[in-house]
LORO-576665 format. One line per 4 residues: number of its first residue (from 1); for each residue x, y negated, z negated of N, C-alpha, C. Coordinates in steps of 0.001 Angstrom, whole numbers. Atoms other than C-alpha are relative to their C-alpha. Layout:
<recs>
NUM) X,Y,Z,X,Y,Z,X,Y,Z  ...
</recs>
This chain:
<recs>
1) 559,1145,-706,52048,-125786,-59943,-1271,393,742  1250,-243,-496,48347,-125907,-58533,9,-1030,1748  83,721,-1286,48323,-127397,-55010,-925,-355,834  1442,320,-279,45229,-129002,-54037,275,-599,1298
5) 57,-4,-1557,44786,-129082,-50131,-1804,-406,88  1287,682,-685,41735,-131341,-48643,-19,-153,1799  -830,542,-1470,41492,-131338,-44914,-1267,-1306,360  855,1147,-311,40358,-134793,-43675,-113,135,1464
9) -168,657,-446,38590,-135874,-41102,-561,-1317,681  353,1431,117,36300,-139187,-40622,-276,-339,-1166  732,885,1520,35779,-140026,-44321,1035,-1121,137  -341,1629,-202,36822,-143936,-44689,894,-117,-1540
13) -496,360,1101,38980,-145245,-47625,-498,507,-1353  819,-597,1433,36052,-144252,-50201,297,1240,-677  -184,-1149,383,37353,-141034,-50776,1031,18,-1048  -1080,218,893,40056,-142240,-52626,-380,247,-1573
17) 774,2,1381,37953,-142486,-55596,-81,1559,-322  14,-1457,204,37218,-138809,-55175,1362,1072,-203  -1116,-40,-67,40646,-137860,-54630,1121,-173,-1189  -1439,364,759,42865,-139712,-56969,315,396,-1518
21) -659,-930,1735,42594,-137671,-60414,942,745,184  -859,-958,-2,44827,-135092,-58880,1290,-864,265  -1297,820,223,47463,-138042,-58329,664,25,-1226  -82,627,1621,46792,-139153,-62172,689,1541,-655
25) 307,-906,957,46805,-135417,-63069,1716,745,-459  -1128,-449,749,49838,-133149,-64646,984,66,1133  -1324,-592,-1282,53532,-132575,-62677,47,1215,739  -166,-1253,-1089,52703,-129673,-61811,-1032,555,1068
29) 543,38,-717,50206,-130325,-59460,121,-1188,1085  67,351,-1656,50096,-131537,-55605,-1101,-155,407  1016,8,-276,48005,-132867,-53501,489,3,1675  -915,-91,-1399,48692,-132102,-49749,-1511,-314,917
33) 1015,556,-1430,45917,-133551,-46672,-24,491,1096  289,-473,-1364,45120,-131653,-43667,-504,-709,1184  831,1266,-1062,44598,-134677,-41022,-746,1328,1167  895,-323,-1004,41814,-133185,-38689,-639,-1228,835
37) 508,1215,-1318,41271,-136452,-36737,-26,-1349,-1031  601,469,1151,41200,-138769,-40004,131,-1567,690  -337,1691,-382,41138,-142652,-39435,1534,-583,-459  -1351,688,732,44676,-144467,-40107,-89,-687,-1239
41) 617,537,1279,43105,-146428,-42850,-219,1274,-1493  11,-1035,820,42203,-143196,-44339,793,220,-498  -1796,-449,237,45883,-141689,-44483,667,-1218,-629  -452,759,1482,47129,-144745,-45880,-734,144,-1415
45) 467,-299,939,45229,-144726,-48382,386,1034,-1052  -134,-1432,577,45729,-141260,-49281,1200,425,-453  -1984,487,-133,49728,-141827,-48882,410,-551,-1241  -537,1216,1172,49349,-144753,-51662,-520,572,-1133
49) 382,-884,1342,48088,-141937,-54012,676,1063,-788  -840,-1496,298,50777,-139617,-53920,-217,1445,1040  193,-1207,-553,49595,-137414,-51184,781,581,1201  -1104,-463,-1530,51314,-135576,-48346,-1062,548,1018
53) 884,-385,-555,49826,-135733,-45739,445,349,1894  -512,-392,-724,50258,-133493,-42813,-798,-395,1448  746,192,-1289,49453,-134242,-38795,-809,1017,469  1281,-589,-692,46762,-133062,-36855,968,1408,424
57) -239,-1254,-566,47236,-129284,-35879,-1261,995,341  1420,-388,-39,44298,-127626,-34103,-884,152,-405  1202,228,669,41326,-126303,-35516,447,-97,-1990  -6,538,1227,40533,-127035,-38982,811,1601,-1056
61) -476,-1607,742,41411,-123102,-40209,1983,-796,335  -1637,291,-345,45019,-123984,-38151,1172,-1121,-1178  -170,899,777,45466,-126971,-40226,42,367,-1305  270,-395,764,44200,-125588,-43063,1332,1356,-621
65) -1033,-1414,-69,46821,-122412,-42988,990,-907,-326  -1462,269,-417,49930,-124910,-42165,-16,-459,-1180  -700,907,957,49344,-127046,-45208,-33,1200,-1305  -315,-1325,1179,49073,-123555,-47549,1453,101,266
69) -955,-219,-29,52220,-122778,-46016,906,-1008,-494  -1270,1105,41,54201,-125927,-46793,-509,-351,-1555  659,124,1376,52149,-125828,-50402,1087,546,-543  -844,-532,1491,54710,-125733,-53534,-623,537,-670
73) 418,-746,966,52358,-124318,-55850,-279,2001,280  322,-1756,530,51584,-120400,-57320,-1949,-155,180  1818,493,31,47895,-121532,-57076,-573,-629,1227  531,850,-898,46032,-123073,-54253,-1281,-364,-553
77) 1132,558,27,42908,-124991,-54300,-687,-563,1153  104,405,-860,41125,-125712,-51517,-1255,-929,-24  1591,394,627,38252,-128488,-51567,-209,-1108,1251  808,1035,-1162,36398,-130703,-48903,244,-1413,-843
81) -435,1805,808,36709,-134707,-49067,-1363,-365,-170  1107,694,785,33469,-135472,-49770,-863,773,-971  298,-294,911,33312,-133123,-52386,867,44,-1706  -701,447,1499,33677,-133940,-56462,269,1156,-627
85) -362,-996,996,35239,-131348,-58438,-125,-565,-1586  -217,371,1482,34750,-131087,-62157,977,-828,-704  -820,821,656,36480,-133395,-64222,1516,651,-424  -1599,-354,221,38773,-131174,-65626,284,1552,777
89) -631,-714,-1047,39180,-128855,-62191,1019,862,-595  -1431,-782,-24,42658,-128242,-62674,216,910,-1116  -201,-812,1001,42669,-126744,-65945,-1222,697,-462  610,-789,15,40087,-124597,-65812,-67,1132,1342
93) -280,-1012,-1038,41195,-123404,-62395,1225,985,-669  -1106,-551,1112,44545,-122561,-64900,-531,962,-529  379,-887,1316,42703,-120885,-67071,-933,1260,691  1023,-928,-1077,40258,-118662,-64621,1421,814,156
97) -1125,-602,-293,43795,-117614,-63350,484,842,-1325  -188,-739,1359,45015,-116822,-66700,2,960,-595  894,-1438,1142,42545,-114580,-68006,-442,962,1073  26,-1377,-788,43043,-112468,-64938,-875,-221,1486
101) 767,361,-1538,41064,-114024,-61913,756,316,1204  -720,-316,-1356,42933,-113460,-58580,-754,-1108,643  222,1614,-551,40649,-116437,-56838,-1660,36,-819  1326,-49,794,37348,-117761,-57614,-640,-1306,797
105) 603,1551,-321,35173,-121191,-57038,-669,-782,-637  339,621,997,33293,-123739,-58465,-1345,303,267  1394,-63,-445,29540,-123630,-58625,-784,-1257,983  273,1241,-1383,27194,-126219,-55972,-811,-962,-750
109) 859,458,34,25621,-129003,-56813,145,-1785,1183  607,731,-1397,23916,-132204,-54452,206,-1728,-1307  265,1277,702,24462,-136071,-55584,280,-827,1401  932,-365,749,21754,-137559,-54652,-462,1347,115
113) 887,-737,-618,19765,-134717,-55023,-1555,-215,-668  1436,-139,-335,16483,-134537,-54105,-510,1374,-450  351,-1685,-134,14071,-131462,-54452,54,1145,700  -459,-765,-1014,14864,-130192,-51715,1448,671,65
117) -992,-750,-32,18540,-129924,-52205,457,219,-1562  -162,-1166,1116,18239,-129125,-55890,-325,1692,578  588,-1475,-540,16608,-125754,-54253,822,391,676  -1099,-356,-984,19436,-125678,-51718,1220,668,-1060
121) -1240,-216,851,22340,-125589,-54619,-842,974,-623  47,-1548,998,20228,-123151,-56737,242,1225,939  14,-878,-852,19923,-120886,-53791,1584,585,378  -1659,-597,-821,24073,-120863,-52540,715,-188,-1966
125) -70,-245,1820,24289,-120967,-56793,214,2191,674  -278,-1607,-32,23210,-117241,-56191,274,898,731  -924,-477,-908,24531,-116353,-53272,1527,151,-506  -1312,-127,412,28034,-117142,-54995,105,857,-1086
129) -528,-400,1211,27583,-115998,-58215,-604,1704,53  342,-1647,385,25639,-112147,-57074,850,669,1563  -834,-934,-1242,27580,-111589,-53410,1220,-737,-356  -1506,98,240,30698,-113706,-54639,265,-921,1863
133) 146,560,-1327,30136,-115838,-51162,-415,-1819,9  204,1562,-76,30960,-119710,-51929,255,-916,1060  -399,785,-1278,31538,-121951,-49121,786,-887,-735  -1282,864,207,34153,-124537,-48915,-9,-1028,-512
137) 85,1360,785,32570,-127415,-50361,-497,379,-1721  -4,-138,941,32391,-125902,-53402,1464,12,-784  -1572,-76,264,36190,-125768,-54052,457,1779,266  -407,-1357,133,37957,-122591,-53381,1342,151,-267
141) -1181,102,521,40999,-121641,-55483,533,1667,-188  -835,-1764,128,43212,-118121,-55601,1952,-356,-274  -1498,-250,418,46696,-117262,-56701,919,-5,1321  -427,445,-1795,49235,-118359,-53356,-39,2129,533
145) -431,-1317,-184,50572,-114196,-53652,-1199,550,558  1736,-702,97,46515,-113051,-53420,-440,-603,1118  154,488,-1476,46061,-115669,-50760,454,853,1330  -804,-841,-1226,49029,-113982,-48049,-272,889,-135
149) 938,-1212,304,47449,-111035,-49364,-690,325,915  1528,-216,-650,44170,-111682,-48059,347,-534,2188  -73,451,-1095,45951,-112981,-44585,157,-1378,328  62,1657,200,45171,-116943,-45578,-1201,-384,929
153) 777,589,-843,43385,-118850,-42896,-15,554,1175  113,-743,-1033,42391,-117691,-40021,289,-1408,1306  -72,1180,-1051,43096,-120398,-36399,-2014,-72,304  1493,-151,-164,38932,-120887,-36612,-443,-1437,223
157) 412,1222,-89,36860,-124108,-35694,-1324,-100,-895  368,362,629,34481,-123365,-37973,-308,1524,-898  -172,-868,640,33445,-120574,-40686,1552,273,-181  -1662,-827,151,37245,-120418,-41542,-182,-100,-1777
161) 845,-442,1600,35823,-121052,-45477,-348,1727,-568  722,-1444,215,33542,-117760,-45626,1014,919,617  -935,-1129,-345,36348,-115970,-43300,577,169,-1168  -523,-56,848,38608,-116535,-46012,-492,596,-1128
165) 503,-1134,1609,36534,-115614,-49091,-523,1388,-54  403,-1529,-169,35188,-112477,-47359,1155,447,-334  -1548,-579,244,39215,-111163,-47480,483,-573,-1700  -1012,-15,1522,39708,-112716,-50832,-819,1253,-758
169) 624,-1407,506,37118,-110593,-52126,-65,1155,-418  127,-1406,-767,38022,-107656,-50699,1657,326,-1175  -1367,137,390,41885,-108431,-52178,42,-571,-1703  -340,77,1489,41247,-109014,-56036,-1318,-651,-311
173) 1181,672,939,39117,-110561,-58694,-255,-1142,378  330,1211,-703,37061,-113095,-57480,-1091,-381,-1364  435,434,1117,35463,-115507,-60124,-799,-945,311  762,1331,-210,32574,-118470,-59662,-354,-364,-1266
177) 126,431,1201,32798,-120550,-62456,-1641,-651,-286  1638,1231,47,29148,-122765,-63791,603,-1182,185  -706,1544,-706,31300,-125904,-63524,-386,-320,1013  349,187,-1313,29854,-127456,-60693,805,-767,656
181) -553,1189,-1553,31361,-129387,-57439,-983,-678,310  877,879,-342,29109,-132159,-56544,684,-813,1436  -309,204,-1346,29271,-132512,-52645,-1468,-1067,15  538,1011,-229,27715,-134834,-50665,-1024,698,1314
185) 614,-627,-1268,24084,-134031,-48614,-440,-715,1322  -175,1187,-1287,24928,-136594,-45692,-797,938,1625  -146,-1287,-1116,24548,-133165,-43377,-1144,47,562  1075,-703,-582,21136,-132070,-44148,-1074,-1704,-79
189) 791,822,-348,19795,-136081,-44426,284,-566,1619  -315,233,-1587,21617,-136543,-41110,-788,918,1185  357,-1253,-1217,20185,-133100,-39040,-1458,-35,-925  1061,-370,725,16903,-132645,-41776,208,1044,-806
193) -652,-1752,1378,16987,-130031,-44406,-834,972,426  390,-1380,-573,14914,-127464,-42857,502,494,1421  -999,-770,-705,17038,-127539,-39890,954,72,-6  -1268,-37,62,20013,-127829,-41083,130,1285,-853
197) 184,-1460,524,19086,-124614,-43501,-13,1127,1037  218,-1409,-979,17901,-122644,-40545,1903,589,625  -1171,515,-1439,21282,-124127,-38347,1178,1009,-970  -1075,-498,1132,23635,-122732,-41850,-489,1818,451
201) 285,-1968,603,21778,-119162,-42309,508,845,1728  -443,-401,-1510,22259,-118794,-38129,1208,287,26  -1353,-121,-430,25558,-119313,-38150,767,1078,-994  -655,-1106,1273,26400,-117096,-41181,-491,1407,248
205) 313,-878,-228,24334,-114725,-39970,869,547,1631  -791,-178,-1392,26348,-114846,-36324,1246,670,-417  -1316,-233,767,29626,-114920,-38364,-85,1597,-250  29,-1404,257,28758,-111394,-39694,28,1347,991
209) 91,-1134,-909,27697,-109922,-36443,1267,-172,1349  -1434,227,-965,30830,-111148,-34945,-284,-743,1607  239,1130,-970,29331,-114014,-32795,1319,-459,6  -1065,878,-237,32354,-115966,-31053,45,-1108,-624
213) 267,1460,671,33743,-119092,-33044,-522,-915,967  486,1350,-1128,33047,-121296,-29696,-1481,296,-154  1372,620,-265,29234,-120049,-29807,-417,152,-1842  545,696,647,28850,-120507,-33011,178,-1407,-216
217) -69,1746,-122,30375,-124078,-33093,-1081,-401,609  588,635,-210,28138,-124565,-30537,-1762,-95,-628  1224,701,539,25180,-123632,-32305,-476,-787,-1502  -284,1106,527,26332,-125696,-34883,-250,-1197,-227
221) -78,1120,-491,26242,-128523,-32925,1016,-685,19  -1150,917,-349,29839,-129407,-32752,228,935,1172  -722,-582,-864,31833,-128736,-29603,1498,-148,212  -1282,-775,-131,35241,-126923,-29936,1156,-1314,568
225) -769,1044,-625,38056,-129353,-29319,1080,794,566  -1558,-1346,-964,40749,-127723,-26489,1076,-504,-1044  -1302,69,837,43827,-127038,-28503,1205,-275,834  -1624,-286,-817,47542,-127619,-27230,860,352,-987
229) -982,-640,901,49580,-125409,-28144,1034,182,946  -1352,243,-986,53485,-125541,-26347,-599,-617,1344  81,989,-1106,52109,-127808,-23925,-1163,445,990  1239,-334,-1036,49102,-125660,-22585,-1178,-2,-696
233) 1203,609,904,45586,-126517,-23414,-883,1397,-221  1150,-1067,-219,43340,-123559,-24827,-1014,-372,-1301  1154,675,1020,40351,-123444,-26745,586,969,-1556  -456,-471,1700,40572,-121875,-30783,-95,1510,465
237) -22,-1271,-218,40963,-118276,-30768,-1371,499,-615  1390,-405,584,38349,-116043,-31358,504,1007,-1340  -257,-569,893,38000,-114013,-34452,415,1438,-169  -289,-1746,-16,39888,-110662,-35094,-870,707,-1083
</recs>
């Protein structure tokens, strides 16, 4: 079984569309929802597709971890909601596995894209395919055993993606298929694409030198939501 984990959290009903092949698709695949704040409208939705969908649990890594753990499948898949996976995803994530992969991802591409973020996807194109370093909206898929391996998710508010694929890496054959994922560039027409490039390479570059998740969130531009955990409020942990 392949167990495809999305964590939501403001995309609106429309996602459904994106979403609902893995309903249509074989028995032996799942589709499990990571609510990160999602709208109620959303979750229905997502409910009336076949999905399971789990409550809010701190940061998005936290979330992200709980619904691996409660995942039936030998396979995971992990993929953002406003990004399209290849048509036929699932069985070519099968087959990557197969012929000996341990995890892998899909390649990037931008709809619309512009020239600007054609140049963006060729660029994290070769970042994935010569350091093996895809981010999360590209899909990211590994064997569950190779996952607990690598540790899984880390409790992170943001970089918990790249945490993860640095340790898969490190823990077996890692594969980036040409199949592309076609995400959505809402990000860099929302912030601009030359600062939302700078705002990415900053934070990846922080990530490495072991900047705190709170200052990179903040230079991000999101701010850290306090967690409760047994009834006392703290912020996300920092990274070991």
């Amino acid at each position: 079984m392949i167990s495809v984990v999305v964590p939501i959290q403001s995309e609106g009903p429309e996602i459904e569309s994106v979403l609902d092949r893995f309903s249509l698709g074989p028995a032996e695949a799942e589709l499990l929802i990571a609510d990160t704040g999602a709208r109620p409208e959303t979750l229905a939705a997502l409910r009336e597709i076949g999905a399971r969908v789990l409550p809010p649990l701190g940061t998005r890594g936290a979330a992200l971890a709980r619904a691996a753990l409660e995942a039936r499948g030998k396979i995971l898949f992990f993929l953002h909601a406003d990004s399209r996976p290849p048509e036929d995803a699932l069985a070519l994530i099968a087959q990557t596995i197969a012929e000996g992969a341990d995890a892998g991802a899909f390649s990037l591409g931008y709809d619309p894209a512009s020239p600007a973020m054609r140049w963006i996807a060729w660029w994290a194109n070769l970042r994935s395919r010569f350091a093996k370093l895809p981010f999360g909206d590209q899909g990211i898929f590994c064997r569950r055993d190779v996952y607990e391996r690598a540790g899984g998710f880390r409790d992170l508010p943001i970089c918990d993606d790249l945490d993860l694929v640095v340790r898969l890496r490190k823990t077996g054959r890692f594969v980036v298929r040409p199949e592309k994922t076609i995400t959505s560039p809402r990000r860099y027409v929302e912030t601009g694409v030359a600062r939302q490039v700078f705002r990415n390479w900053k934070v990846i570059a922080g990530y490495f030198a072991g900047v705190s998740p709170e200052t990179l969130t903040r230079w991000y531009g999101i701010r850290p939501p306090a967690v409760l955990r047994d009834g006392v409020e703290s912020r996300a942990i920092r990274r070991r």
